[in-house]
C-alpha positions as CSV (number, residue, x, y, z in Angstrom):
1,X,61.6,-9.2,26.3
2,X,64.3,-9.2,23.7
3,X,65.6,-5.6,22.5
4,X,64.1,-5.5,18.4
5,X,66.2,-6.8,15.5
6,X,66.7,-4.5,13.1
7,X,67.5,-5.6,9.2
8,X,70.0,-4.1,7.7
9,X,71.4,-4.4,4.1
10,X,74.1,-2.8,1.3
11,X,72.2,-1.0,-1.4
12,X,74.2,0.7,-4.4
13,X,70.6,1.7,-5.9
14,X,69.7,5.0,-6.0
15,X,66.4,6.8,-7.3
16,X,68.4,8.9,-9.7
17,X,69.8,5.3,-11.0
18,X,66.6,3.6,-11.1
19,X,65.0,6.2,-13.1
20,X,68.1,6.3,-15.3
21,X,68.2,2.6,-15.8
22,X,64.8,3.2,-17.6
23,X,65.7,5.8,-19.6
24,X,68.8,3.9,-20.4
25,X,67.1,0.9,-22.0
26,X,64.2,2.7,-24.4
27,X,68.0,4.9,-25.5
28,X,69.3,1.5,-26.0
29,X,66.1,0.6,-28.0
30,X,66.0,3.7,-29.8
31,X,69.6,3.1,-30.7
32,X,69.3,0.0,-32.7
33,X,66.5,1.3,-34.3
34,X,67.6,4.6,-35.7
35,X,69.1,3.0,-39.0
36,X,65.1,2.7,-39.6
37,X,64.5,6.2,-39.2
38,X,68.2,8.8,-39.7
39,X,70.6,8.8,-42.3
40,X,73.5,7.3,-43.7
41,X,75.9,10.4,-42.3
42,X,74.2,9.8,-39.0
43,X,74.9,6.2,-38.4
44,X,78.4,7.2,-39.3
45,X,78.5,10.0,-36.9
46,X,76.8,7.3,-34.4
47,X,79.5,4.9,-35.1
48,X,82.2,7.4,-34.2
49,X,80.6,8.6,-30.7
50,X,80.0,4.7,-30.0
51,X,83.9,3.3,-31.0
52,X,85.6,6.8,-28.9
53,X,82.7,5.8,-26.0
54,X,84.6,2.3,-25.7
55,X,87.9,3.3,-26.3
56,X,87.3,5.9,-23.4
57,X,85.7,3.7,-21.1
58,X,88.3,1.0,-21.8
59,X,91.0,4.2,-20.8
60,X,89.1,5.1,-18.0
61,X,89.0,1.6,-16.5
62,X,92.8,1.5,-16.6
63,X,93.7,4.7,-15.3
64,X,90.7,6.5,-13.3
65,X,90.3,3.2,-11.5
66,X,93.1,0.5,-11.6
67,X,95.4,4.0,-11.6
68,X,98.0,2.9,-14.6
69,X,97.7,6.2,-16.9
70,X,98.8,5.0,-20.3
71,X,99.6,6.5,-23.3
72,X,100.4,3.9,-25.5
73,X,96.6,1.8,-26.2
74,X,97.0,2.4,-29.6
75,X,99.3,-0.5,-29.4
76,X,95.9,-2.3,-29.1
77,X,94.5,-0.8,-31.5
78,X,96.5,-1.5,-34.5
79,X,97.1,-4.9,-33.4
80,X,93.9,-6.1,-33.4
81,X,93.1,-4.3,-36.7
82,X,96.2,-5.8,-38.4
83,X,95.2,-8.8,-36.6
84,X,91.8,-9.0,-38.4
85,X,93.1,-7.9,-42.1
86,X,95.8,-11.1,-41.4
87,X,93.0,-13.0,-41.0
88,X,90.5,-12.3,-43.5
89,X,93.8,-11.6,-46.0
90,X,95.5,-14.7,-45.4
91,X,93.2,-16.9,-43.6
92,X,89.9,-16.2,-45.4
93,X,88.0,-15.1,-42.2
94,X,84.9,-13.5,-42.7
95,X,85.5,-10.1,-41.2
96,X,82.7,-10.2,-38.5
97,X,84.0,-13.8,-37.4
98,X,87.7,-12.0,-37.4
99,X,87.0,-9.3,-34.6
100,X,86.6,-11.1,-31.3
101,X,89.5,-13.2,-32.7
102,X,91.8,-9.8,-33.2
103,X,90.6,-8.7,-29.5
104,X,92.4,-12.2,-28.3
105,X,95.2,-11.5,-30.0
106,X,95.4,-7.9,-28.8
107,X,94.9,-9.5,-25.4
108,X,98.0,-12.3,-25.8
109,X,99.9,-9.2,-26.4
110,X,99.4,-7.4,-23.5
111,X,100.9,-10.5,-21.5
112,X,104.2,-10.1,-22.0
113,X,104.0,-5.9,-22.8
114,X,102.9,-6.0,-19.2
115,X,106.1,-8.1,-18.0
116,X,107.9,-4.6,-18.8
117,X,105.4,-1.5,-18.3
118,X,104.5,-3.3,-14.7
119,X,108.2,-2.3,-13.7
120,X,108.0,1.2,-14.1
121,X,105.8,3.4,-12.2
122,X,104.0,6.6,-12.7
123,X,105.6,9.0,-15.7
124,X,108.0,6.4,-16.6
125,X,105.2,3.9,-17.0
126,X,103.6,6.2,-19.6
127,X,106.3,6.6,-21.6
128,X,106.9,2.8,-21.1
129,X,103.5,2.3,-22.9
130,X,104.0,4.7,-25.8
131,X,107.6,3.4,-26.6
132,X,106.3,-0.3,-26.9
133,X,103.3,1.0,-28.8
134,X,105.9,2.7,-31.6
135,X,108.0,-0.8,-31.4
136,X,104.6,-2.5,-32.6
137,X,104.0,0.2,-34.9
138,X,107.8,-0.1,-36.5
139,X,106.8,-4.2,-36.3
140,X,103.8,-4.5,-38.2
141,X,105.4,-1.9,-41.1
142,X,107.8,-4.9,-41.8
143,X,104.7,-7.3,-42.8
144,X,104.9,-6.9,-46.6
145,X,102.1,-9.3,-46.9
146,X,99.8,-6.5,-45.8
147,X,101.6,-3.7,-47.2
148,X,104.9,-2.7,-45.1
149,X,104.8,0.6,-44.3
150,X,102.3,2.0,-47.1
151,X,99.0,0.0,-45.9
152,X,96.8,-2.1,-47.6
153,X,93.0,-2.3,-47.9
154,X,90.3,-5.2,-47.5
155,X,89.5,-7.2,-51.1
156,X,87.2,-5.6,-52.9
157,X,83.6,-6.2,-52.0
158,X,84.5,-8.4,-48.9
159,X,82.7,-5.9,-46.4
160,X,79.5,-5.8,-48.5
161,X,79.6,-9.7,-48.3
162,X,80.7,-10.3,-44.4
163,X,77.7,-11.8,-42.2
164,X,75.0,-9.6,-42.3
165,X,74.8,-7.7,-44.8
166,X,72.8,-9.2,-47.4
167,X,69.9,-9.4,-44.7
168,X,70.1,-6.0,-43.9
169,X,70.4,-5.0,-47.5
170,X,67.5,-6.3,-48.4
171,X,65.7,-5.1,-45.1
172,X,66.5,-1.4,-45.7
173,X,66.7,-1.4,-50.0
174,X,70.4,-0.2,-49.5
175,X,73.3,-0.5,-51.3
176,X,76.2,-2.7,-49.7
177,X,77.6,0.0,-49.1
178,X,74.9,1.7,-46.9
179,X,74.1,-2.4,-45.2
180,X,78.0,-2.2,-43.8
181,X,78.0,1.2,-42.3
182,X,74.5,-0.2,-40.8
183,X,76.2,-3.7,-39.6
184,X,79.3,-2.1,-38.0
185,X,77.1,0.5,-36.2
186,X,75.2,-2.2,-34.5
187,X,78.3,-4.3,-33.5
188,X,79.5,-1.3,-32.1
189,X,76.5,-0.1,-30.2
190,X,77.0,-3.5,-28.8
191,X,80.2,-3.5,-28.0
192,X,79.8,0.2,-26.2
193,X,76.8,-1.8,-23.8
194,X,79.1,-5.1,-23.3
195,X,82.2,-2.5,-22.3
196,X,79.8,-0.5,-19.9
197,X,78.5,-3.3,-18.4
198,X,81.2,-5.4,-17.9
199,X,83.0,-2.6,-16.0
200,X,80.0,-1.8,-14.4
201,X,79.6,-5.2,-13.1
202,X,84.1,-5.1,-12.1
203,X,83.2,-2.3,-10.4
204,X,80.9,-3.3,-8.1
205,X,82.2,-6.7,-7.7
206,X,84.6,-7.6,-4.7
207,X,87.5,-6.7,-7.2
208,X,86.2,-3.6,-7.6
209,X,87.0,-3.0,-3.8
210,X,90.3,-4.1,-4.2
211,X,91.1,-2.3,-7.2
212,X,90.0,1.1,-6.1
213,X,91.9,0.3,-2.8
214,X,95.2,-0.4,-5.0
215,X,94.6,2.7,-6.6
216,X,93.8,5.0,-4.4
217,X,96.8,3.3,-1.7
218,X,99.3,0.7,-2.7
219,X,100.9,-0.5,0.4
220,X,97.9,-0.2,2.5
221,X,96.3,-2.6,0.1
222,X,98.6,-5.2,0.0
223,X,98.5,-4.8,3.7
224,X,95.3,-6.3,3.6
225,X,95.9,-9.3,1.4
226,X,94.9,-7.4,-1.7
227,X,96.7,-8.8,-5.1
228,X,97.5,-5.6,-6.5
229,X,99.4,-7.1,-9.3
230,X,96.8,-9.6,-10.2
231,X,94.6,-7.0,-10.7
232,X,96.3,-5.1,-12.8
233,X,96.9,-7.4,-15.1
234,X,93.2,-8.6,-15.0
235,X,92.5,-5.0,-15.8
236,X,95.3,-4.7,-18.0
237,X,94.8,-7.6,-20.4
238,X,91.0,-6.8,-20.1
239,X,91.1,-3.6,-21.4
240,X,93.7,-4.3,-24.1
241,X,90.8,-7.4,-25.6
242,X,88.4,-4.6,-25.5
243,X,90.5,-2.1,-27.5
244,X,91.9,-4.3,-29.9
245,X,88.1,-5.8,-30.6
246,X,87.3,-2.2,-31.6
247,X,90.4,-1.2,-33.6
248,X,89.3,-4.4,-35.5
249,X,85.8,-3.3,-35.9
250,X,87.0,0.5,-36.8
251,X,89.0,-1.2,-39.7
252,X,86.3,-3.1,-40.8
253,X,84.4,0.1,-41.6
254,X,87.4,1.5,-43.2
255,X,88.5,-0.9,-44.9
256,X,92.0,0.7,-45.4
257,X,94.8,0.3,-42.9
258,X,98.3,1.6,-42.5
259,X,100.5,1.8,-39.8
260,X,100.4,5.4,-38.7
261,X,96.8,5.4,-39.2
262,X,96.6,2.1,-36.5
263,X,98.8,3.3,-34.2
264,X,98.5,6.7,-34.2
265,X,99.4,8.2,-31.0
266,X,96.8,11.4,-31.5
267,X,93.2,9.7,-33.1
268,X,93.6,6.9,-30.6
269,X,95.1,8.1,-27.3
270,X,95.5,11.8,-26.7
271,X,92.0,12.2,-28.2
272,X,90.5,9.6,-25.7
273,X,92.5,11.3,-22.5
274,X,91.1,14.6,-23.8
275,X,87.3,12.5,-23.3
276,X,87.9,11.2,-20.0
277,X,89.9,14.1,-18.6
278,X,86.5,16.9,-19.9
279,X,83.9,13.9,-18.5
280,X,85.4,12.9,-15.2
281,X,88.1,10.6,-14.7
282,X,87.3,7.7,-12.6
283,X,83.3,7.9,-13.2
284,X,81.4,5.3,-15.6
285,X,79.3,8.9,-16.4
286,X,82.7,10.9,-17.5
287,X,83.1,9.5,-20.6
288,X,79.6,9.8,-21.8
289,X,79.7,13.9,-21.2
290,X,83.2,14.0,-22.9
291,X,82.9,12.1,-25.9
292,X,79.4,14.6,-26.5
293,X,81.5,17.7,-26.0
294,X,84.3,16.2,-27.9
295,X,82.2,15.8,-30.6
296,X,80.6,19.1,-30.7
297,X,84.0,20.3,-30.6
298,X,85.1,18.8,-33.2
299,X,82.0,19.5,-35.7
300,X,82.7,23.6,-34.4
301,X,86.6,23.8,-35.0
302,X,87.5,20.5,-36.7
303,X,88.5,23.0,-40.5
304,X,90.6,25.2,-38.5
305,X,93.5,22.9,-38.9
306,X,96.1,23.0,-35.9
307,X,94.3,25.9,-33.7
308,X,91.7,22.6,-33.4
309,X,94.5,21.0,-31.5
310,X,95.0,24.1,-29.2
311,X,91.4,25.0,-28.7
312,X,91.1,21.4,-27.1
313,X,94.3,21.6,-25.2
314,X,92.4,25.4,-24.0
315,X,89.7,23.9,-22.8
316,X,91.3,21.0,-21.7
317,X,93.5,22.7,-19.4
318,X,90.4,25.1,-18.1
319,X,88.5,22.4,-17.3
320,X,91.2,20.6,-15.2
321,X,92.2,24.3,-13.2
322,X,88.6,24.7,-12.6
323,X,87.1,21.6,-12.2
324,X,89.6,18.7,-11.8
325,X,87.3,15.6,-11.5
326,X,85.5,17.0,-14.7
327,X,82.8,18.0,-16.0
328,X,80.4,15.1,-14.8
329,X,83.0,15.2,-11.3
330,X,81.6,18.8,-11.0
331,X,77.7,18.3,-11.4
332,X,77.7,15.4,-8.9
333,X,79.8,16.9,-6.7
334,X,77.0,19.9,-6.3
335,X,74.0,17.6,-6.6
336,X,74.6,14.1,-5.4
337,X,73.4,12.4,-8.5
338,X,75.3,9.3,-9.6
339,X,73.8,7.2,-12.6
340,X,75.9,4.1,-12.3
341,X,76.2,4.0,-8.4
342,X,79.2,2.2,-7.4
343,X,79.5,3.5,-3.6
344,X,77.8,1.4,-0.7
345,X,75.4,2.2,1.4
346,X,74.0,0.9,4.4
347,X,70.4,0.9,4.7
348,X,69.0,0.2,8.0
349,X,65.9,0.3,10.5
350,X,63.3,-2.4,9.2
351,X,62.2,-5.0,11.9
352,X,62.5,-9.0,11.2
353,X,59.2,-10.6,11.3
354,X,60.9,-12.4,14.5
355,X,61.3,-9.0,16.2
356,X,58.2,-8.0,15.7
357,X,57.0,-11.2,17.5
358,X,59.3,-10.8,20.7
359,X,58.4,-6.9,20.7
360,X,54.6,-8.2,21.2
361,X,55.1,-10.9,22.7
């Protein structure tokens, strides 16, 4: 008699994911619905949780798991908003069409800003990133065509005429106005699910492996014919399409631009560390628990002018004495619960129908 077969196999899944998945999607449906049921302000305030969510996940891909901590991504973001105004500007491009087109552009850009930053390591690749991101902030102040270093805005009425917008004003009996802030929200809110899930899926993909083996040991990596390089600039010139699709779309609402505005150093980097750091650094989760307590935060202290700035920097540096992985870092750490499960586990036990047979037989 044969000794039983047993069936084993990698499972991810949890129960705590399963019933979060669910939950997830009737949010999700909920979400694109709401301009049917809340208020102009609210979509706005919407629009701002959703554009920080993907400019913190896109962070938190690059330096809680492919371990390159930048501070210079609002390189991205101005260049793919001052990508789209070019285009819409110059070219004519209807400024929905314009975005995924500024997010290549942003992308191209990153190819050779990555020849240099990839040279430096650790502190000095920080700084690296935040000196080429005041280089393209000095460059695009020299395009007089869309202001120099004063700004210029969109021509009047082309955001209450891009794709869209006439359906949806019609749909809700809103002014153009109203129908733009409604479009842009649900690009946005689709843009936060496309960011999630793609690094959702990078994450658990054989990549994923390699990249949390790069970050978490270099040498040992490459020791076991890991291309740490090629990941990172996978990640890299990933993360900088992403950002510089949303700096478009974040221009789009505004419909003003200027170059300290698009590459400021404070709305579009030391605001999204402050996110991931509070969440929980290296967790799909993190982000979503510090962009809510950023914006709390914000609403609280937001008119008290520079002690804003300090009580985040407070609570910033409490957080990180106290609970180093974050907030979210903390909570799983005491319960277990992860909602986007990225760990494997292996499951075994079950007999094959073939065992089962010999074991009778």
């Amino acid at each position: 008699m044969s000794k039983p077969a047993q069936k084993w196999a990698v499972q991810t899944r949890t129960t705590a994911s399963t019933v979060f998945a669910v939950i997830a999607v009737l949010a999700v449906v909920a979400a694109f619905a709401a301009p049917f049921f809340v208020s102009r302000s609210v979509i706005q305030d919407l629009f701002f949780i959703l554009t920080m969510l993907v400019l913190a996940q896109n962070w938190n891909l690059l330096a809680g798991f492919a371990g390159l901590v930048s501070v210079g991504q609002q390189a991205f973001v101005g260049a793919g908003a001052y990508a789209m105004f070019a285009l819409v500007i110059l070219a004519g491009f209807d400024p929905i069409m314009a975005l995924p087109v500024a997010g290549i552009f942003a992308a191209l850009l990153a190819v050779p800003t990555a020849f240099f930053v990839f040279r430096l390591d650790g502190a000095y690749f920080a700084i690296g990133t935040w000196v080429i991101a005041e280089v393209f902030r000095l460059v695009f102040a020299q395009w007089k065509v869309l202001g120099g270093g004063t700004g210029t805005s969109l021509p009047r009425g082309t955001t209450h005429e891009m794709v869209g917008v006439p359906l949806v004003k019609e749909l809700f009996d809103v002014k153009s106005s109203a129908a733009a802030d409604i479009v842009t929200y649900w690009l946005a809110l689709g843009l936060a699910l496309a960011t999630v899930g793609f690094i959702y899926w990078l994450l658990r993909s054989k990549r994923g492996i390699g990249l949390a083996s790069v970050r978490d040991n270099l040498q040992a990596a490459r020791s076991v014919g890991v291309d740490a390089s090629r990941l990172k600039m996978i990640v890299y010139v990933a993360t900088a399409f992403g950002t510089g699709m949303l700096g478009a779309l974040v221009y789009v609402q505004t419909a003003r631009i200027s170059p300290d505005a698009a590459f400021s150093v404070t709305d579009w980097t030391a605001y999204v560390i402050f996110i991931v750091v509070i969440g929980g650094i290296g967790t799909l989760e993190g982000p979503f628990i510090g962009i809510l307590v950023f914006f709390i935060l914000q609403n609280l202290f937001a008119d008290y002018g520079s002690w804003y700035l300090l009580i985040l920097g407070l609570i910033g540096i409490v957080v990180m004495l106290f609970a180093p992985r974050g907030l979210w870092g903390l909570f799983t750490g005491k319960t277990g619960i992860q909602l986007f499960p990225i760990r494997r586990r292996l499951i075994g036990g079950q007999l094959t129908t073939s065992s089962r047979e010999d074991t009778h037989g």
